[in-house]
C-alpha positions in Angstrom: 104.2 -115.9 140.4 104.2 -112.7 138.3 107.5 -111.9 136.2 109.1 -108.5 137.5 107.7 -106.9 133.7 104.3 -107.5 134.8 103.7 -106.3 137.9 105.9 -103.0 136.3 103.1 -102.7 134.0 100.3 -103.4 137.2 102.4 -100.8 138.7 102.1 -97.9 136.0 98.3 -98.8 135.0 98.2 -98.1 139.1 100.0 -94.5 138.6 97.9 -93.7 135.5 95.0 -94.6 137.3 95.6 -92.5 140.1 96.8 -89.5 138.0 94.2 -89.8 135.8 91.1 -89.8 138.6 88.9 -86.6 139.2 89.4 -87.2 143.3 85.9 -86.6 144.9 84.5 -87.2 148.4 82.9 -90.1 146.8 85.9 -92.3 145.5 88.3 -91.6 148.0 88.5 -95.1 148.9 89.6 -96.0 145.3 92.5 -93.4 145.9 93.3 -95.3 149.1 92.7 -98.7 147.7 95.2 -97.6 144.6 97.9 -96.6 147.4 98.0 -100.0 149.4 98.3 -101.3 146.1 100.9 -99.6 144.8 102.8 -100.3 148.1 102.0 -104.3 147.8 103.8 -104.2 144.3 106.9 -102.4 145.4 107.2 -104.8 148.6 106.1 -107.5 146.0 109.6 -105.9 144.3 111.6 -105.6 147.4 111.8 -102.2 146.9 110.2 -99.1 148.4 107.9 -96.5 147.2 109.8 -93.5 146.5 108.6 -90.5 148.5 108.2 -88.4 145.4 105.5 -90.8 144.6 103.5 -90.2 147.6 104.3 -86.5 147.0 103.2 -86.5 143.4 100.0 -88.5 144.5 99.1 -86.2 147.4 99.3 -83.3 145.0 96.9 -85.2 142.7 94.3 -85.5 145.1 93.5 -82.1 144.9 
């Protein structure tokens, strides 16, 4: 089982990887795949994703 510190850091490598992705038609699927993930580790955390995160992310997929 994961310690709590590591799947923080899976968890920000996730956010930097969906800030950091230039969101075209053609890996839209990596942006959803990157979202169920990011919602695994926070249940994985017993916590949930803070709605300024989706926010944030929708913004990004611009």
């Amino acid at each position: 089982m994961k310690k709590k510190e590591d799947i923080l850091k899976d968890l920000y490598a996730t956010l930097a990887e969906l800030q950091g992705t230039n969101w075209t038609e053609e890996n839209k699927g990596l942006m959803e795949y990157l979202k169920i993930k990011l919602s695994v580790l926070y249940d994985i955390l017993g916590e949930e994703v803070p709605e300024e995160y989706w926010e944030q992310i929708e913004e990004w997929a611009v």
